[in-house]
C-alpha positions in Angstrom: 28.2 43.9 69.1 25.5 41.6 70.6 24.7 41.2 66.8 27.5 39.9 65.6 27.8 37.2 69.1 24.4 36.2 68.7 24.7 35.1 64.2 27.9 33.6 65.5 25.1 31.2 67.6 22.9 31.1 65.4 24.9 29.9 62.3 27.9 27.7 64.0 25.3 26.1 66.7 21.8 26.5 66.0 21.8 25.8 62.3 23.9 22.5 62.4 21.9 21.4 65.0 18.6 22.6 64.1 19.3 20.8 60.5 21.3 17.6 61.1 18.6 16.4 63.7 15.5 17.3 61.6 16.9 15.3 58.4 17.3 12.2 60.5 16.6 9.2 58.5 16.7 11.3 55.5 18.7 11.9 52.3 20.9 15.2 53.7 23.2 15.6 51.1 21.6 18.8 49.3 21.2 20.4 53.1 24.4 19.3 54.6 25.8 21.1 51.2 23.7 24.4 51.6 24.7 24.5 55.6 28.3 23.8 54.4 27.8 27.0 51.7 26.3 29.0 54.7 29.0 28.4 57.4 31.8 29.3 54.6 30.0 32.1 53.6 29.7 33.4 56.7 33.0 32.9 57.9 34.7 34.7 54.6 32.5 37.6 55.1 33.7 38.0 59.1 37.2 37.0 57.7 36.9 40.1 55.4 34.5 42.7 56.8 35.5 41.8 60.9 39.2 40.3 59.9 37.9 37.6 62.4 37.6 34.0 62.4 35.3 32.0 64.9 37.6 29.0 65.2 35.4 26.9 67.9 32.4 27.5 65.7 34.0 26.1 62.4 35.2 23.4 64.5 32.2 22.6 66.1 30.3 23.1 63.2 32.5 20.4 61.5 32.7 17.7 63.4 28.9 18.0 64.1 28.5 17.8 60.8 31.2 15.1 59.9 29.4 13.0 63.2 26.1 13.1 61.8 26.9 11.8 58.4 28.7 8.7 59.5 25.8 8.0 62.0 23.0 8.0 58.8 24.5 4.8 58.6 23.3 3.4 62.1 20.7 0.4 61.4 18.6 1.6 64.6 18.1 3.9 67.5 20.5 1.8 69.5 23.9 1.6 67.4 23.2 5.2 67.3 22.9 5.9 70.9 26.5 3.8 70.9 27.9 5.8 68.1 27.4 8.9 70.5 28.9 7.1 73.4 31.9 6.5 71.2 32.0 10.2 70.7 31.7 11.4 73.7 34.7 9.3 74.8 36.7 10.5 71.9 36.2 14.0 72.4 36.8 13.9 76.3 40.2 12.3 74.9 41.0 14.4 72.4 40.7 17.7 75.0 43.2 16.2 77.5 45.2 15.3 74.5 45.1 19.1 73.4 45.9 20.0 76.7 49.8 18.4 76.4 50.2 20.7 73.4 49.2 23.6 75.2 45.7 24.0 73.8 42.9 24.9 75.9 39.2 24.7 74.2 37.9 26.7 76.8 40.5 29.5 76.1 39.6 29.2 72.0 35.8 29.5 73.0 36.2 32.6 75.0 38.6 34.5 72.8 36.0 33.7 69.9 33.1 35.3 72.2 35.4 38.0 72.8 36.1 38.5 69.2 32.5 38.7 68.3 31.8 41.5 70.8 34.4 43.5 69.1 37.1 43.5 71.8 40.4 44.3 70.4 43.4 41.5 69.9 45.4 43.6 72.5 42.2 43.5 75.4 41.9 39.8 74.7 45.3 38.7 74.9 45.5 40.9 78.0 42.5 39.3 79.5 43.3 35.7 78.2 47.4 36.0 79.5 46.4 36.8 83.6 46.7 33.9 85.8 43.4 33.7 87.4 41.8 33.1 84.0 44.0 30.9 82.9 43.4 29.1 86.2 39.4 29.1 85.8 39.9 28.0 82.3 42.1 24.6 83.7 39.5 24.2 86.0 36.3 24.2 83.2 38.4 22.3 81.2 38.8 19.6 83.8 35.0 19.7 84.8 33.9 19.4 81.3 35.7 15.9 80.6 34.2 14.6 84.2 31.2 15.5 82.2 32.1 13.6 79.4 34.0 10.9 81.0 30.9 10.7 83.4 27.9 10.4 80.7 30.5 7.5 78.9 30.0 5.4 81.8 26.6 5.5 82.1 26.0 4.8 78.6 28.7 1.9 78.9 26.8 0.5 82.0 23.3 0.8 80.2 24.5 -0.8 76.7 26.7 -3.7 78.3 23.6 -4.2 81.4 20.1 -4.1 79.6 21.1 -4.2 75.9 19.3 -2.8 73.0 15.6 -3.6 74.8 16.0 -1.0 78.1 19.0 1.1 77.0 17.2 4.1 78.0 16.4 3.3 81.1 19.4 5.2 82.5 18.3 8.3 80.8 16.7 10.0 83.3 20.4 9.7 85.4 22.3 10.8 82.1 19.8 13.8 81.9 20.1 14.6 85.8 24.4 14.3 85.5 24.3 16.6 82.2 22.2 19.5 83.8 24.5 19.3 87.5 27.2 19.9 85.3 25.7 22.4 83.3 25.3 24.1 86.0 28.5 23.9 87.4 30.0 25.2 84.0 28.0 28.0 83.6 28.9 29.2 87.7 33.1 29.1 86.5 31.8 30.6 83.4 30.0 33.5 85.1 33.0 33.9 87.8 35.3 34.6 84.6 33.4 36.7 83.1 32.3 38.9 86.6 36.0 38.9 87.5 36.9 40.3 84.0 34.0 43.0 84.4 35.8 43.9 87.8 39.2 44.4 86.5 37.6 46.6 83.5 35.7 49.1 85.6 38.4 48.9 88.0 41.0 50.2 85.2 38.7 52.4 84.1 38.3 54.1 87.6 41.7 54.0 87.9 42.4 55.7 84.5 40.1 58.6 85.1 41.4 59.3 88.6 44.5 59.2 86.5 43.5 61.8 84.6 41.8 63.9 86.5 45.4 64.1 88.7 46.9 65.5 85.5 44.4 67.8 84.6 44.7 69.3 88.1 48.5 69.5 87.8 48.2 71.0 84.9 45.8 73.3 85.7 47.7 74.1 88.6 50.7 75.3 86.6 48.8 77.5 84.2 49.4 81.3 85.3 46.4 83.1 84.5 47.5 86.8 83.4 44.0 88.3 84.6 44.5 87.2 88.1 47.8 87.5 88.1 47.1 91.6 87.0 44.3 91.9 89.6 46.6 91.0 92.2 49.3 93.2 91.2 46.4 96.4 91.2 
């Protein structure tokens, strides 16, 4: 199962990644082709041999795409650093647009991870439909556009304060910013996923003391003719 999590990685994050920012500067058409071929490939054989789809993947692996092409365009090292500005401040919008249609990134991410370990549709609706979950999910939701909304403004301060000479001169702040949050996403990350490890052992306990109750009524109600002969001698 760790298999099938860790390809997902490697082909919907790593590979877009990995490629787009190596070609820089460079005629991409042929690779962003063959990483297109890969991803859809990938995803019809999982579609057919897994009858799974990693949603947030294609997504990701889309606009990452669709974002790099448009910024081949840039004229320098500046209007790109503005182009990702822009983006960051579209996507933070675009989450707490989803949000008023009932659509939770967060949610899609983890269901997808879930997926790819081979958990059933019934555990992960189950484990996606308690409150507390739903809850943490709000709450990572929320932190991630701070994130976002926070990294805009710095970027907004640098390019409208020291222009396209000393732009970067924030960028040990926007580095320090990114990795507090990180951090503070991956703690509500690793609180859902301990609490969800709790409730699983915890039915699992509960199911074999469960069991063993019935086995011991029902071994209780079996008359065993041996004894019940002895007895009678």
């Amino acid at each position: 199962m760790k298999k099938k999590f860790i390809l997902d990685i490697l082909v919907y994050g790593f590979a877009p990644i990995l490629v787009c920012n190596l070609a820089i500067n460079k005629n991409i058409s042929y690779i962003i082709l063959a990483l297109i071929i890969l991803t859809f490939i990938y995803s019809l054989m999982t579609a057919k041999n897994e009858f799974r789809l990693n949603v947030s993947g294609i997504i990701f692996t889309a606009l990452y795409i669709c974002a790099h092409i448009f910024k081949q365009n840039a004229e320098s090292d500046f209007i790109r650093y503005i182009y990702d500005t822009y983006c960051f401040l579209i996507l933070s919008i675009s989450f707490i647009g989803l949000t008023f249609f009932d659509k939770n990134i967060v949610r899609q991410i983890y269901s997808d991870i879930l997926r790819s370990k081979g958990h059933t549709k019934y555990y992960i609706g189950h484990c996606l439909n308690r409150k507390f979950i739903n809850q943490e999910f709000e709450k990572i939701l929320s932190v991630i556009n701070i994130h976002l909304l926070a990294i805009t403004f710095i970027r907004v301060y640098s390019i409208s304060t020291y222009g396209a000479q000393d732009y970067l001169i924030t960028l040990d702040l926007e580095k320090l910013v990114c990795l507090l949050f990180i951090i503070a996403e991956s703690y509500m990350l690793y609180k859902i996923i301990r609490q969800s490890q709790r409730d699983k052992n915890n039915k699992f306990r509960k199911e074999n003391i469960r069991n063993n109750t019935i086995n011991k009524d029902v071994e209780e109600k079996i008359i065993y003719l041996n004894k019940y002969k002895k007895a009678n001698k």
